[in-house]
N, C-alpha and C positions, 0 to 999 in steps of 0.2 A: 305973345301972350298965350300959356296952354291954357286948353279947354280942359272937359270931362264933365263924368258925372257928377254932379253933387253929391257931399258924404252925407252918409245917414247922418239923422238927426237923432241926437240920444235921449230917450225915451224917462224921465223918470221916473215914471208909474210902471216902471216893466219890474217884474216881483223875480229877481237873480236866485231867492232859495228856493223857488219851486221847480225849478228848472232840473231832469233827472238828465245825468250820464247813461242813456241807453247802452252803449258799449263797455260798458264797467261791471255792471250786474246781471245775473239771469233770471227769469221770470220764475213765477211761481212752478209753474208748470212744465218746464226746461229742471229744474230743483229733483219736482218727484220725479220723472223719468229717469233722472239718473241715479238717486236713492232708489229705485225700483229696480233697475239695471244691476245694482250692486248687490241687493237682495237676493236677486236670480242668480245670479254669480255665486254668491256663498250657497244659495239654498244646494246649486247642482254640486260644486265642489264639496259641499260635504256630504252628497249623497254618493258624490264618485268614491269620496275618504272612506265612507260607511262600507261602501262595497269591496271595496279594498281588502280593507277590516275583516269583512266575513268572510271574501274569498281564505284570505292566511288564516282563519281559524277554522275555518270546513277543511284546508289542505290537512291543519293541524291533527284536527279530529280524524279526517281517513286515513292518515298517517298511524295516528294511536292504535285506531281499529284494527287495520292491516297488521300489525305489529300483534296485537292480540290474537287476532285469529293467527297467527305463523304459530303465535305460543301453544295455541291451544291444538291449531293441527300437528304438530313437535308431537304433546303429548299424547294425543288420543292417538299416531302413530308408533307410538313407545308403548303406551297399552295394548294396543291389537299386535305390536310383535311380543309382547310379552304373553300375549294368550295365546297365541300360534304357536309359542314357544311350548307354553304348559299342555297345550292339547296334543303337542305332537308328542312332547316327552312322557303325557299319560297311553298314547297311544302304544308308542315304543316300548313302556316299561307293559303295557297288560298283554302285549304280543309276546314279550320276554317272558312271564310267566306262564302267558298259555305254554307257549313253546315249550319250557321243560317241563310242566309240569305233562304235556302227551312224549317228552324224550324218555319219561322217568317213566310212564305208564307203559311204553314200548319195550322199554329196557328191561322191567318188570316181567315182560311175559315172553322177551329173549332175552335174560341176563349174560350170555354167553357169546352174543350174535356180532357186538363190538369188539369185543376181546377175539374173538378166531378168526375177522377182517384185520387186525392186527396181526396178529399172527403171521397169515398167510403175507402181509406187506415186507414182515420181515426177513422171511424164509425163501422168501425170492432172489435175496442178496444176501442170504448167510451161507452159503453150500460148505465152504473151508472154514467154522468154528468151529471148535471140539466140542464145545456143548452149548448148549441152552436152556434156563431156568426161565421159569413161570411163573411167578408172585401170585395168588387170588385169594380169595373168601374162601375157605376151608369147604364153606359148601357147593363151591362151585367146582375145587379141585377136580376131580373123577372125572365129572365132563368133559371137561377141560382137557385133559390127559388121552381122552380117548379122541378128541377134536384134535389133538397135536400129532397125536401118533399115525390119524388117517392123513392128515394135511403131509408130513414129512413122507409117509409112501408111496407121495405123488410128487414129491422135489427132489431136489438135488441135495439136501443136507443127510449128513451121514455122521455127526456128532452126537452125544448123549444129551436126548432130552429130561430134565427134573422139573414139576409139578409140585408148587409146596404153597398148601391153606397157609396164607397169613394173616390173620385175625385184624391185623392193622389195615390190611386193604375192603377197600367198601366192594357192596355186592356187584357192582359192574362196575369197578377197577381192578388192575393188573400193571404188573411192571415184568418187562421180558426184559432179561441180561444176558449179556453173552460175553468174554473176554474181556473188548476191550472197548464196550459200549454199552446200551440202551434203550428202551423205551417207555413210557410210562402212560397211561389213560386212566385219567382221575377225572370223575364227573365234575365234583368241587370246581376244579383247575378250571375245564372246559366252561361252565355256568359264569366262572368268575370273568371267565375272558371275551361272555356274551356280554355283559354287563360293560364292561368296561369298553366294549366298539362301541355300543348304545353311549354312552356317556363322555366320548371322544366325538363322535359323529354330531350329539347336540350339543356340545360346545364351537365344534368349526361350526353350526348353523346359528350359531349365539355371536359368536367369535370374545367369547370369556373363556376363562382357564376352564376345566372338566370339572365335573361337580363327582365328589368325593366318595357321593351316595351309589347305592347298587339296586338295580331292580332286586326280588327276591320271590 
């Protein structure tokens, strides 16, 4: 015969719907912690997203700015070479003018002083021409003539010199011919060809074609 325990005895006053699954559900308290947990969660993730956010639009914005200021330092560098430009080329042109207008007042009180440094350049290498002709301002002839005749009785030329006023040549211009050549000093010529270095010179500092204009 086996023994044992006795089995329980069943109870019928024992109340089966009041009885809870503690392993089935979580407390109230277990509940908010983790609703809380989840809050914190989103709260920092979208304050990470936020910052995110403003990083890529602060990049945006120094991006913009940078980009602005390049434009604007471009231009305010394109203005200061363009007044560097204007001031040199007012410089150059009121140098240009000083300058002949003391070549002109020089020339005025030796009209003769260019023309017989000519002269003598060419009488250095003319010995075997037969002759030589002297283009001037009618009122410079004479002088002229007697400037040619002392320069030759101290060279080597032994040709016939002619002295002829020609009303078409300005007061310190002259054209010396001889056979089978020439020379020519025309203030006009020379003035036009100050002008034109000036105006070649500030174009290579431009690096744009010559400006068409002339000091005067």
């Amino acid at each position: 015969m086996m023994s044992g325990a006795a089995p329980a005895k069943f109870r019928f006053d024992l109340d089966l719907g009041s009885r809870q699954d503690r392993g089935a559900s979580l407390s109230d308290t277990a509940v908010a912690a983790l609703v809380a947990q989840a809050r914190e969660e989103a709260r920092r993730e979208g304050i990470a997203e936020g910052e995110r956010a403003a990083t890529v639009k602060a990049a945006q914005r120094l991006t913009q700015a940078a980009e602005r200021l390049a434009d604007h330092t471009a231009a305010l560098n394109a203005a200061l070479d363009d007044n560097r430009h204007a001031v040199l080329a007012d410089a150059l042109g009121l140098a240009a003018v000083v300058g002949k207008k003391l070549a002109r007042h020089l020339l005025a009180e030796q009209p003769t002083a260019e023309i017989e440094a000519l002269l003598a350049e060419c009488l250095a290498s003319l010995d075997a021409v037969p002759h030589l002709v002297i283009r001037c301002h009618p009122e410079l002839a004479e002088a002229l003539r007697e400037i040619a005749m002392a320069r030759i009785a101290n060279s080597g030329f032994t040709g016939r010199l002619v002295v002829l006023g020609d009303p078409d040549q300005g007061m310190n211009d002259a054209r010396i011919e001889w056979a089978d050549g020439g020379i020519v000093r025309e203030q006009g010529a020379l003035e036009a060809e100050i002008d034109q270095r000036i105006a070649q010179f500030l174009a290579a500092r431009r690096g744009a074609p010559e400006d068409k204009g002339s000091a005067s």
